[in-house]
Residue, then its C-alpha position, 0 to 999 in steps of 0.5 A: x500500500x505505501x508502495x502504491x502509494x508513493x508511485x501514485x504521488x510521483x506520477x501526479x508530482x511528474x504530471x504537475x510539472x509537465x501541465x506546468x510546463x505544458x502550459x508555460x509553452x502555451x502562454x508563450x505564443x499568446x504573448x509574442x501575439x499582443x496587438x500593438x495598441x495605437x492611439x492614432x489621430x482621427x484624420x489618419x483612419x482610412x490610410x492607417x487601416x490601409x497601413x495595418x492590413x499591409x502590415x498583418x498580411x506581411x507580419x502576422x501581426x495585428x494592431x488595435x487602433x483608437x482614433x480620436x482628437x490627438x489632444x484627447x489621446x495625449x490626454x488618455x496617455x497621460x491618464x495612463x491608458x495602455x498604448x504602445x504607439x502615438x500618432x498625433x496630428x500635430x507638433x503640440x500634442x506630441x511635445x505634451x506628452x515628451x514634456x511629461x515623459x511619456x514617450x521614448x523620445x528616441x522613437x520620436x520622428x516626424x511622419x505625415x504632412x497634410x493641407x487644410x480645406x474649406x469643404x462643402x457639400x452643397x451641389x451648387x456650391x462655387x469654388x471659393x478663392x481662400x486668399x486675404x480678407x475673404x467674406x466667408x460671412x457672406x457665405x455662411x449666412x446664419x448657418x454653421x462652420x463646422x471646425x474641429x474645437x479650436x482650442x484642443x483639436x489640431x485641425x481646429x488649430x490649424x484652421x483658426x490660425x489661418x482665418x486669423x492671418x487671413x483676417x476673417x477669424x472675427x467675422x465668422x467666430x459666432x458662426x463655428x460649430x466646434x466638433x471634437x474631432x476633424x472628422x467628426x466636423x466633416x461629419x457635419x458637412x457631409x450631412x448638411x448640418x454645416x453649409x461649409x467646414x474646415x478639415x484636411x485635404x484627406x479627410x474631403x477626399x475620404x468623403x464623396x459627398x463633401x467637394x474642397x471649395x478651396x484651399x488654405x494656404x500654406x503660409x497662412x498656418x503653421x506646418x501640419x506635421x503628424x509626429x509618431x513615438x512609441x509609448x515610454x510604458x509600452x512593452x510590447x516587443x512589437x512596437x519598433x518594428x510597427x514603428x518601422x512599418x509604419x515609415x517604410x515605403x510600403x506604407x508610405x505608398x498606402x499614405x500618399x494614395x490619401x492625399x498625404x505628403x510623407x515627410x523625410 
């Protein structure tokens, strides 16, 4: 009997260690698979889900992406919400979340630039000459401009600096309908709650029923620059060659078709 029994304990002392072991070689794939977490800029939707299709089919990787006003996101990262890789719609954003030692700033690099559009989605609707002392009033009326929020939202940004250098900005505040993203203020235009809205180029052309009325000059605001950085929390033994993936020329193909310039 003690015989039998000591046998008993060792087999179940051997098959302990081997659903150990077992299990500790299971856990090891699902680990080297985490998705790279993205906090990713509203505007860059359609040509970073091209991006991340490219780099799934080439790596067998995959990416959770949220998207949103870059100053909402740099506020979720400083909040301590997991993400592995930032990409803000502009210089500000990105320096906010360095500042507070949020990123690995030699990760850091300048990748996308972009232009700002009036868009429109009346059939009817002439081109519109953007140049020094527009009466952009006169075309509104009492009806809305649709603007990301001016104060937080980089597109909001970029578009009140220029109608400000312009000098239009104090003829049209009342008439701004801030919306908490860029794409949620082509949302407005494309579904006639806004006769005209300020966005990206890439946005308009992401949108068949808006047309670009004109377009900003691109001395009137400052340069729209898209930083990414990997995260100073992220872990993930993906994220640098995301990264990576993210500035080759594969993507930078896929970036270009959506109207964006890729910068070097």
């Amino acid at each position: 009997m003690r015989t039998e029994r000591r046998t008993l304990l060792k087999f179940l002392g051997t098959a302990a260690v081997a659903l150990w072991i077992g299990g500790a070689s299971l856990a090891q794939p699902a680990l080297a698979a985490e998705k790279v977490t993205v906090f990713a800029a509203a505007s860059l939707k359609n040509a970073l889900d091209a991006v991340d299709a490219e780099w799934k089919k080439e790596s067998g990787k995959e990416t959770t992406v949220s998207y949103a006003a870059s100053s909402a996101l740099a506020k979720q990262i400083e909040s301590g919400a997991p993400a592995d890789v930032f990409i803000s719609a502009d210089l500000a954003w990105m320096d906010y979340v360095s500042e507070k030692k949020l990123i690995k700033d030699d990760t850091r690099a300048n990748l996308l630039g972009n232009r700002i559009v009036l868009v429109t989605g009346k059939k009817d609707a002439g081109p519109v000459d953007i140049k020094q002392g527009l009466d952009l009033k006169a075309l509104l009326g009492d009806e809305k401009l649709a603007m990301g929020a001016v104060d937080s939202v980089p597109a909001g940004k970029y578009g009140k600096a220029a109608l400000e250098k312009l000098g239009i900005w104090s003829s049209v505040e009342k008439n701004v309908a801030g919306a908490e993203n860029v794409r949620a203020a082509l949302l407005l235009v494309s579904k006639g709650e806004a006769p005209y809205g300020i966005v990206y180029q890439t946005d308009a052309a992401a949108d068949k029923d808006v047309t670009i009325a004109g377009t900003f000059p691109e001395d009137s605001h400052p340069p729209i620059v898209y930083p990414i950085a990997i995260t100073a929390d992220s872990k993930n033994p993906d994220a640098a060659a995301y990264v990576d993936f993210v500035k080759s020329a594969k993507a930078a193909a896929l970036f270009e078709a959506q109207g964006f310039t890729v910068l070097k």
